[in-house]
N, C-alpha and C positions, 0 to 999 in steps of 0.2 A: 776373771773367773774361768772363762774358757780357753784360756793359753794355759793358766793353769793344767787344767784337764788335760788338754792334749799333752802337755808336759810331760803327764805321771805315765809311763807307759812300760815301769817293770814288773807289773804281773800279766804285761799280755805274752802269751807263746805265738803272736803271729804279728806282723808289721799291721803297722797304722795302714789304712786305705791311701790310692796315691791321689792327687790333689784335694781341696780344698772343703772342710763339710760343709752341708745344707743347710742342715736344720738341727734344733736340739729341743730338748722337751726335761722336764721334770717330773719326774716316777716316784709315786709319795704310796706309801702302805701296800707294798707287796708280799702276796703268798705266794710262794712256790709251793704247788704240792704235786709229788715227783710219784707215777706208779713205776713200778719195773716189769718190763715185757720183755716174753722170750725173743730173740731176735728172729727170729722163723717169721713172728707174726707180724714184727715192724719192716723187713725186708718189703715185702708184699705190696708195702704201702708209702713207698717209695717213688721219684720218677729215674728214670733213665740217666745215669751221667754222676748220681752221689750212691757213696758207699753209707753205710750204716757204722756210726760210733756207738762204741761198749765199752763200758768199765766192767772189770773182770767177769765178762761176756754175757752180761747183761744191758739190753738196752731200756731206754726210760722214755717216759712221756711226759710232759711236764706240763701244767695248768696256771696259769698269771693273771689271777685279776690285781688291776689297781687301778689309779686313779693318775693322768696325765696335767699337767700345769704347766704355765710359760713355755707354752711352745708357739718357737717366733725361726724365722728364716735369718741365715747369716746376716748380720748387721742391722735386723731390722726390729722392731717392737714385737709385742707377743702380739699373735693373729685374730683379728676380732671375729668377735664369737665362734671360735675355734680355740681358744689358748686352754682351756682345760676341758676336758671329758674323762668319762669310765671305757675302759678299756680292759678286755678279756684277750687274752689270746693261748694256745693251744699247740705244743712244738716237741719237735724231736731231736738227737741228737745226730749227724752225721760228718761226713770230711768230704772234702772235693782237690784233689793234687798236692793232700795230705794238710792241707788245710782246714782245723776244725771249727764249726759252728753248728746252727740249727736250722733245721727247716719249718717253716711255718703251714700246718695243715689246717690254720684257721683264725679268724682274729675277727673281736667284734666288739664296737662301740657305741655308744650311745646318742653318737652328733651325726646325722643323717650326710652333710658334709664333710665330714673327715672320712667315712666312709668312701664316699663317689672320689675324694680327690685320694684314697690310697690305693683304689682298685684302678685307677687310671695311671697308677704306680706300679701296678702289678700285685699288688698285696691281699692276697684273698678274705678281704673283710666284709662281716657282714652287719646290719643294723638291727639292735638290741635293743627292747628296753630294761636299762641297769637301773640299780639305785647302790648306795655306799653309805655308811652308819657309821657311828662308834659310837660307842656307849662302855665304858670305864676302861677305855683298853683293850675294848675286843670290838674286830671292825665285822661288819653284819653288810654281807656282799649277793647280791641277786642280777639274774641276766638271762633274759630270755629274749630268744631269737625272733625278731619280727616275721611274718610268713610261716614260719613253723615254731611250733609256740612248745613242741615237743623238744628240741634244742635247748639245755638251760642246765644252769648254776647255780646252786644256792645254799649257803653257808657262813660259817661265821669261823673268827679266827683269830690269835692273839700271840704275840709273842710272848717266851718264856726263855728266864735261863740270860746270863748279858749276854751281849754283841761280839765277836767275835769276825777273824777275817780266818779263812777258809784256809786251811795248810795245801801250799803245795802237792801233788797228786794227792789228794784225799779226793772223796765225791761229789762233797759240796763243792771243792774246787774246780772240780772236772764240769759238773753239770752248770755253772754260772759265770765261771768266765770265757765266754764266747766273743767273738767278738765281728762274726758274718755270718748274714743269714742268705738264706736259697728261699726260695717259691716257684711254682710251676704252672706256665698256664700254655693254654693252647701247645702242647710238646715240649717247649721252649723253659729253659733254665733262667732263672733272675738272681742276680746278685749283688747285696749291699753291705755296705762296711756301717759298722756303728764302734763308739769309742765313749768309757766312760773308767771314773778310778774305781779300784776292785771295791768288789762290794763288802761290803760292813754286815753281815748278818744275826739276827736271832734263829735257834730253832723256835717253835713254833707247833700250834696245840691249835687243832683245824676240827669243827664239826661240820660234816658235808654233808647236810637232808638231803640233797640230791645232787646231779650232774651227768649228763650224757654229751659230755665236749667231742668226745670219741670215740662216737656210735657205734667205731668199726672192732673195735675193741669187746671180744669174750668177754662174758660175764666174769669168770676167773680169774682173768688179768685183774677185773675192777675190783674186784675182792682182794686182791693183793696187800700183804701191810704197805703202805703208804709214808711218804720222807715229810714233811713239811718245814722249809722255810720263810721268814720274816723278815723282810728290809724297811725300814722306817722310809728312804728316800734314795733318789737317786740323779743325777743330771746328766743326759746322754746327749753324743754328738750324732750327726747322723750323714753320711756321704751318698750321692745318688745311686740310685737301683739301675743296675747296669745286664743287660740278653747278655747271658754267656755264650759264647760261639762254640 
């Protein structure tokens, strides 16, 4: 299964990371729901060292909740009581030496230890209490931040329309095949390579009661029409997080 994956690697536009992955994980019921912001206002909010990616010069923000499974380290069984959790996370688009991916300005879960051991990764996560539904088809998604209870997600959401794979330069294509992410802590750049086959998507028909993922963000922006995509599932590889010099 996972030679596989690494196999399939003609919709990446950037090379596989160089040695050996980690870790991998299974990504079951995701929404992407994508707002579009002026780049003025994503610049800003940046660290030092990444340029800001735009499709025809707009840039985005994109929101992921779902749901993790079998997540186990190279060669080894899935992690006990850690192999599945909810998982939010909150990203942008940018490139680094012309190399594109995303930066993560936020990520949070609901297993108090996946938490402690991703921020000892660098990975700016924080602990939520989630919960995950479904009920005929439509998955029913909540997350609020432990410590600030004003922090939160809350919505529901359903694919519509079949499955489809994202055309080359189109948006959906542009905004989800990435394939390296950045985070920033103490000045310092972090970067990690992840590896999975292109993604299989629905669009997708998203009721959002609420959400302040990105506080930093105009009301205007959040008013914005809104993208939503739907992936049923997904199985990712994942290569160590590595200080950029």
């Amino acid at each position: 299964m996972y030679k596989d994956i690494v196999n399939s690697t003609q919709h990446r536009k950037s090379p596989l990371p160089e040695g050996q992955w980690l870790m991998a994980q299974k990504w079951d019921h995701l929404l992407f729901m994508h707002l579009p912001v002026p780049p003025e206002i994503m610049k800003r909010q940046l660290p030092k060292g990444l340029d800001l990616d735009t499709y025809d010069g707009v840039a985005w923000l994109t929101i992921i909740p779902f749901r993790i499974s079998d997540m186990r380290f190279r060669n080894m069984p899935p992690i006990p009581f850690l192999h599945s959790f909810l998982e939010l996370n909150v990203r942008t688009y940018v490139c680094r030496n012309g190399i594109p991916g995303v930066y993560f300005f936020n990520l949070e879960a609901d297993k108090l230890l996946a938490v402690l051991g991703a921020r000892l990764a660098s990975l700016p996560y924080f602990h939520a209490k989630m919960k995950m539904r479904e009920t005929n088809g439509t998955f029913h998604y909540s997350s609020i931040r432990k410590g600030n209870s004003n922090i939160m997600f809350l919505g529901s959401y359903h694919p519509i329309f079949e499955a489809y794979y994202p055309k080359e330069r189109s948006l959906p294509y542009w905004l989800l095949e990435r394939y390296y992410l950045w985070t920033s802590r103490n000045n310092s750049l972090f970067l990690g390579g992840i590896h999975h086959k292109q993604w299989k998507i629905h669009d997708a028909k998203a009721d959002i009661v609420k959400q302040n993922m990105a506080n930093f963000l105009p009301d205007i922006v959040l008013n914005e029409k809104r993208l939503f995509h739907y992936a049923v599932t997904c199985r990712a590889l994942f290569w160590p997080i590595k200080k950029v010099d």
